[in-house]
C-alpha positions in Angstrom: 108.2 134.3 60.0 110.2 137.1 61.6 113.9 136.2 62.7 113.3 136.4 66.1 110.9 134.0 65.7 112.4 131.7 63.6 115.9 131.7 66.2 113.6 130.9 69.2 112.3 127.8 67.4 115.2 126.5 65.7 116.7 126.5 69.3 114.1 125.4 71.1 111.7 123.0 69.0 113.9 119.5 70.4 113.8 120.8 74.0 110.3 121.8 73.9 109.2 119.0 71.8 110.6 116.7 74.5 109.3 118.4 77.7 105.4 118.5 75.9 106.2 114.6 75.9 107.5 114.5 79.9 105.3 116.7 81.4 102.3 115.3 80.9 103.4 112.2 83.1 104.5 114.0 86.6 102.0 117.2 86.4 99.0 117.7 88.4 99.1 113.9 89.6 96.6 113.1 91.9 96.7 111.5 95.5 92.7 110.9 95.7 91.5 109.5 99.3 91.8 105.5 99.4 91.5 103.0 101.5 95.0 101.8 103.5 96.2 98.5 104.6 99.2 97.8 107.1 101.7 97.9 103.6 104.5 99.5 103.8 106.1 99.6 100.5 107.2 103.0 98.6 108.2 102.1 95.6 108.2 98.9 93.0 110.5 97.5 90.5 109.4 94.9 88.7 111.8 93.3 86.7 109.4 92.0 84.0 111.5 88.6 82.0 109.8 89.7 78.4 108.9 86.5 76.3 108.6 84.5 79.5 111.6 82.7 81.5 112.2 79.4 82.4 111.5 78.3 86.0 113.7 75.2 85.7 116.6 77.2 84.8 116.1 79.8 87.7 114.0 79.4 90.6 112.3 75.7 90.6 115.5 73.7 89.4 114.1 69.6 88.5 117.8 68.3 89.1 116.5 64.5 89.5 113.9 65.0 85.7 115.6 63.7 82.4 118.0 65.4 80.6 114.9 66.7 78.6 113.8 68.4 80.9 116.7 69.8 82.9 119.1 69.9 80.0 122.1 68.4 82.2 121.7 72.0 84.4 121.4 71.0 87.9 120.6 72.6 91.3 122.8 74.6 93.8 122.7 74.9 97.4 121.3 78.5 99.0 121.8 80.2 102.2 118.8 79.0 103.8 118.9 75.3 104.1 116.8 73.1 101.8 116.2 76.1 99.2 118.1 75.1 96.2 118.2 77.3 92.9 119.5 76.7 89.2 123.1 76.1 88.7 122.9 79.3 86.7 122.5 81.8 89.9 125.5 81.4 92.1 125.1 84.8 93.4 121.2 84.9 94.1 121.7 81.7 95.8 124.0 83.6 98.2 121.2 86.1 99.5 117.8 83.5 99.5 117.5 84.9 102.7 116.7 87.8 101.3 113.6 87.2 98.8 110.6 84.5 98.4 109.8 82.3 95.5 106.3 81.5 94.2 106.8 78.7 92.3 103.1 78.3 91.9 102.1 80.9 89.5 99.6 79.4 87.2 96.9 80.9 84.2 95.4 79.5 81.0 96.8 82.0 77.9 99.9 81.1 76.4 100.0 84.4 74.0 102.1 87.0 74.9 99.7 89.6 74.7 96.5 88.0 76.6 99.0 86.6 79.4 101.0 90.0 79.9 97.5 91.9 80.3 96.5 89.1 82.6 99.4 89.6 84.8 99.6 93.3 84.5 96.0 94.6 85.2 94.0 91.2 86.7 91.5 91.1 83.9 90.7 89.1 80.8 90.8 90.4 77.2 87.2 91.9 75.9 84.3 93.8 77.1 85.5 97.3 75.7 87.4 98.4 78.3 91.5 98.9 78.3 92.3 98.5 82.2 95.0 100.1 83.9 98.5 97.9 84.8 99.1 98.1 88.5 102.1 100.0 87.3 99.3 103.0 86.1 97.3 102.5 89.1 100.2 102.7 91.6 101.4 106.1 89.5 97.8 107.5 90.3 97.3 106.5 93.7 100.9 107.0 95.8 102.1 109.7 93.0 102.7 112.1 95.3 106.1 110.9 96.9 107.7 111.7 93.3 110.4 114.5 93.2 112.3 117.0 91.4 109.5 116.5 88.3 110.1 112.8 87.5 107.4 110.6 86.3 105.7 108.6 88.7 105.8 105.5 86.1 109.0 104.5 84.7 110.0 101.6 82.1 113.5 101.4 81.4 114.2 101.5 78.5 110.8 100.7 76.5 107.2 99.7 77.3 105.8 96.1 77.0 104.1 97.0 73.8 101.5 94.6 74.3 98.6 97.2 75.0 98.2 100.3 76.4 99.4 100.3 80.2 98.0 103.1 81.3 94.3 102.3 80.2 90.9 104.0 80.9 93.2 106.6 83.3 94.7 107.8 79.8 98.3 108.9 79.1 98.8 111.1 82.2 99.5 108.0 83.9 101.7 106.2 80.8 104.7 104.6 81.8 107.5 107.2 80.9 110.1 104.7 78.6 113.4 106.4 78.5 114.7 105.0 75.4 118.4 104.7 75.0 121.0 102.6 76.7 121.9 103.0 80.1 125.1 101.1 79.9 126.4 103.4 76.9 129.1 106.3 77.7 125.6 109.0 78.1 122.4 107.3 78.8 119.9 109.5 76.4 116.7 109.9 77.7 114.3 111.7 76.2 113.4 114.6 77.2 116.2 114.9 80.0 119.1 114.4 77.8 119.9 117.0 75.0 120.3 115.6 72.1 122.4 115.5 68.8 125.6 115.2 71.1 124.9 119.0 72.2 126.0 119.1 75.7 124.5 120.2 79.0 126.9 123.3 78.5 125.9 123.9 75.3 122.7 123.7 75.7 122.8 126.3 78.6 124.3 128.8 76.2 121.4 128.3 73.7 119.0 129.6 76.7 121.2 132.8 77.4 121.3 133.2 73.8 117.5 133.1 73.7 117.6 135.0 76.8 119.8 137.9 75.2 117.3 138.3 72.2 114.2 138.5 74.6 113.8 141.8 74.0 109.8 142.4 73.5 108.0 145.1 75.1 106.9 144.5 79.2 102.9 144.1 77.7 104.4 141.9 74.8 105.9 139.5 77.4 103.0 139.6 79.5 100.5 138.2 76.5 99.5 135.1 78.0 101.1 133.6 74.7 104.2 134.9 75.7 103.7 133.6 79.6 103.6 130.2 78.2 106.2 130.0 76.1 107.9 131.3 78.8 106.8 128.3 81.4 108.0 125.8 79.2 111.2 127.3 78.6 111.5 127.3 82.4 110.1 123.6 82.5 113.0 122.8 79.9 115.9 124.1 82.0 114.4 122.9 85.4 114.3 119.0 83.6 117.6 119.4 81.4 119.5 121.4 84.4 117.9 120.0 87.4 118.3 116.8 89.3 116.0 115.3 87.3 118.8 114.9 84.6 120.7 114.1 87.6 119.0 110.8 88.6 119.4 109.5 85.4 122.9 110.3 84.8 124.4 107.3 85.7 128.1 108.8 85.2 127.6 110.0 89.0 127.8 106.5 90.3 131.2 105.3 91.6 132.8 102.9 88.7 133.1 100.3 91.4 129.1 100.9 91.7 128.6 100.5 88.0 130.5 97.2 87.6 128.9 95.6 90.8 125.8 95.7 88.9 127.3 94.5 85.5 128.3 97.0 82.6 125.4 96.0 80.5 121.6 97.2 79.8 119.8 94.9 82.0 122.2 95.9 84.8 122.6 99.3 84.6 118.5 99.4 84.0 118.9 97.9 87.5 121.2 100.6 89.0 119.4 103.2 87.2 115.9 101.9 89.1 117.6 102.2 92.3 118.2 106.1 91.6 114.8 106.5 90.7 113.6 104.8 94.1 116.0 107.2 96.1 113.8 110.0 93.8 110.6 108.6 95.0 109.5 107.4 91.5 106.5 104.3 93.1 107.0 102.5 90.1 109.7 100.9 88.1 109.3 98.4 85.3 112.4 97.0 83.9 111.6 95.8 80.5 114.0 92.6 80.3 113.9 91.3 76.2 115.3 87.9 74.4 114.0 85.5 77.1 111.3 84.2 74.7 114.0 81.4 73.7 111.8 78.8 71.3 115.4 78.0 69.6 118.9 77.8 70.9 117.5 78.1 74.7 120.7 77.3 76.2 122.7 79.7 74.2 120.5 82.5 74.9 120.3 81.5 78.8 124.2 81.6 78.9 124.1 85.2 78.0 121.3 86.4 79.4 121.7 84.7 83.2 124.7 85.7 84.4 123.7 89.4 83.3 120.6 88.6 85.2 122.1 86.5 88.5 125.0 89.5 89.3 122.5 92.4 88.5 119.7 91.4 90.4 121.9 90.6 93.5 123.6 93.8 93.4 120.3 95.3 93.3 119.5 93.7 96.5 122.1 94.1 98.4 122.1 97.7 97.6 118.9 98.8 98.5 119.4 97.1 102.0 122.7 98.7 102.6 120.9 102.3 101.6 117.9 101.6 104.3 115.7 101.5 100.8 114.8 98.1 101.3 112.0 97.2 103.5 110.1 100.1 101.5 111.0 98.9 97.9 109.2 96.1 96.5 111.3 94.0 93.9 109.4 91.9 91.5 110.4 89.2 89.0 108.1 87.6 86.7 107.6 87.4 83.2 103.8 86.5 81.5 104.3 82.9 81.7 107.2 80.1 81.9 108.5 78.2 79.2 107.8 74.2 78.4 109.7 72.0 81.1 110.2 69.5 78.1 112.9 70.8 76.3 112.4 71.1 72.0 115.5 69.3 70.7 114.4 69.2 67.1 115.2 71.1 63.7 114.4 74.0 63.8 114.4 74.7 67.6 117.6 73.2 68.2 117.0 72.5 72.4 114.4 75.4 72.4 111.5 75.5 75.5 108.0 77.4 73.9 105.2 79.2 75.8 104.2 77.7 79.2 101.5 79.0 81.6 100.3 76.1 83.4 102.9 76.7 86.0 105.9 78.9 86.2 107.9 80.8 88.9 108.1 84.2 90.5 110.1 86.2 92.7 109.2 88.9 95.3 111.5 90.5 98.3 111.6 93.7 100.4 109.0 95.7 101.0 107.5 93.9 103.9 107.6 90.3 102.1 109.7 87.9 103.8 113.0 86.2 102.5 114.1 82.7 102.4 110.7 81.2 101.5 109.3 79.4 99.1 104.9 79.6 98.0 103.5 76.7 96.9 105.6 73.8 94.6 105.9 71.9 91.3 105.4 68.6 90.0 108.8 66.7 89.1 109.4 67.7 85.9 107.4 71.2 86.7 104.7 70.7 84.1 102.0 71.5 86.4 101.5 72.9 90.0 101.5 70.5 92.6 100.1 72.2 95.9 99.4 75.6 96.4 98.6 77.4 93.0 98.9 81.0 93.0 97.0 83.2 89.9 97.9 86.4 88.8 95.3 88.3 90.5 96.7 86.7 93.7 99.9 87.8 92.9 98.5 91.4 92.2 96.7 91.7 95.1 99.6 91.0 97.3 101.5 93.8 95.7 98.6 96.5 96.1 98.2 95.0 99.8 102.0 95.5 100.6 102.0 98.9 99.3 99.1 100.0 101.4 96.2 99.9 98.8 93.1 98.0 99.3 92.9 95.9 96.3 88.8 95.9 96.9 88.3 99.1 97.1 86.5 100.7 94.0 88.9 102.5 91.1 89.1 106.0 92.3 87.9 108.9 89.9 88.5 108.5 86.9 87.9 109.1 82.8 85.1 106.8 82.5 83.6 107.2 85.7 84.2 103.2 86.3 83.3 102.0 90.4 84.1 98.7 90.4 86.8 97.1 92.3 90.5 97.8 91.5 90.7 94.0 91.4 87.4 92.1 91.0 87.2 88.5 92.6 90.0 88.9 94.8 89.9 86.5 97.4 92.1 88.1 100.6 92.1 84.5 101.5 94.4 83.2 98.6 96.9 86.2 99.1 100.6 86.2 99.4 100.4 86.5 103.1 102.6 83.5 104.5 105.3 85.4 103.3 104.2 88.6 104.6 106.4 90.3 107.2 
């Protein structure tokens, strides 16, 4: 290797390395002709509780059920009269006029994997086919509102890990996970964020360094080699230099902004997913962990709430103040619930396990009502008592309210697959009670 050669990698392999890892997910994405509903919604964040959380303890409070079941929590009064929440949101229960409940949800798997692909892509395990999460789809179908290079499919700050989201579509329409910690002094992201603690400055003086020794011949530089090693040395500065790097520099937000939200992963993810909706990212997953509490379920709850309650409120409220709201979805759910009968035994020590029989969701904004609640519970919310609501319900409410006919076939892609984005939906069992 000459030493010109060996410079321009040694300065260039981490940048480059990371930009063959982003690009893939924002170039060339598609906007392929699709059927339209009346929808109006933008963008989604889902806020997806990983490991399943407790309906009882959030949105479907059983104040008047044993202390085996409610674990002496009780229920709090809301803005809108007879909604009630857990004692553990005080400042949810301050906007219920601003989001619906579903506390209705209801499938048969109990395993984390088979009940997250359920409420991700619609479908059952099996048959040979890896479908698509509606986070995917919605990538592929409204991509094209995206700027300034971003993905169209972001999970802060990992995936779900529980298969592969993107599917028959392939990784072009991966969710980009950002890795690092957005509550931390620099948020590093890969692929936007330099690394080794080289900063942006720095990193701009390895360029004009490279660009001082670019000194090969005008048919040299023209080799089409050349021209695109070139291109993604341009890609590189336009993602580490550009507002790209911008959105996710969270250091640009007011401190008062920061702390509204909480200074701590889950609510700076929050803050951070906000940004990315102002970019015109579609799709947001917030990858929420430690709410699959089989032991100490109270302990873990007393942490993990409050984070939870203040973040997701600030969230909110924010996006209505910034106009943002009636076009953002916001989406709370986790696979399943957690057992209404409370574990109080060695070793769970007052733990709740895996519950899908009924559990609770959240939706508001993007033209979904507020201050209502889908469907109810039996007492000690074991079991759905009127109006059960299944994931493919759920699903097909989102793709309604963000324009997409949930009937329509999947639009070109790898396999050449024509079947319905969502087989079996029934329009009639859709969210649309709470439909603005």
């Amino acid at each position: 290797m000459k030493r010109r050669e060996f410079l321009k990698a040694a300065l260039t392999c981490g940048v480059l390395g990371s930009v063959a890892k982003v690009c893939p997910a924002f170039a060339g994405l598609e906007t392929p002709v699709k059927s339209r509903t009346s929808g109006r919604a933008k963008s989604v964040i889902e806020l997806w509780i990983w490991g399943g959380p407790s309906h009882i303890e959030s949105f479907d409070p059983k104040p008047q059920a044993s202390h085996d079941y409610n674990g002496g929590h009780g229920a709090i009064p809301t803005n809108v009269d007879g909604l009630f929440l857990s004692d553990y949101m005080p400042e949810m229960a301050k906007i219920a006029d601003k989001f619906s409940i579903i506390r209705s949800m209801t499938h048969p798997f109990r395993g984390h994997e088979t009940a997250t692909y359920l409420m991700q892509t619609g479908r059952t395990l099996g048959g040979g086919i890896t479908y698509p999460a509606i986070g995917a789809m919605l990538a592929m179908l409204n991509g094209g509102n995206v700027q300034h290079n971003l993905p169209a499919y972001v999970a802060l700050t990992t995936t779900k890990g529980r298969f592969s989201e993107c599917g028959f579509l392939g990784d072009k329409y991966s969710p980009f996970a950002t890795s690092g910690n957005p509550a931390a002094k620099t948020f590093q992201v890969d692929g936007y964020t330099p690394v080794g603690g080289v900063t942006a400055a720095q990193m701009r003086a390895k360029f004009d360094f490279l660009d001082d020794l670019d000194d090969f011949a005008p048919e040299q530089k023209n080799h089409p080699e050349f021209v695109k090693f070139d291109r993604a040395g341009s890609d590189a500065k336009n993602i580490l230099f550009g507002k790209a790097a911008e959105v996710f520099d969270l250091s640009r937000e007011p401190l008062a902004m920061r702390q509204r939200y909480g200074m701590n992963r889950f609510g700076q993810s929050c803050l951070c997913a906000r940004r990315l909706v102002e970019a015109g990212v579609p799709y947001i997953t917030i990858n929420a962990s430690g709410w699959d509490t089989h032991k100490k379920h109270f302990e873990a709850l007393n942490r993990l709430m409050p984070e939870m309650d203040r973040a997701l409120h600030a969230l909110l409220t924010d996006l209505q103040e910034r106009n943002l709201f009636d076009q953002t979805i916001v989406w709370w759910t986790g696979e399943f619930g957690r057992t209404p009968k409370i574990d109080w035994h060695a070793p769970w020590q007052g733990g709740r396990n895996h519950h899908s029989s009924c559990f609770s969701a959240m939706v508001a904004g993007g033209g979904f009502a507020g201050g209502k609640v889908v469907g109810s519970s039996d007492a000690t919310g074991d079991f759905v008592a009127s109006r059960p609501v299944s994931p493919v319900d759920m699903l097909g409410s989102l793709y309604e309210r963000c324009g997409i006919d949930p009937s329509q076939p999947f639009p070109s892609n790898p396999i050449g697959l024509r079947e319905p984005i969502l087989p079996g939906a029934d329009p009639k069992t859709r969210l649309r009670e709470i439909y603005l």
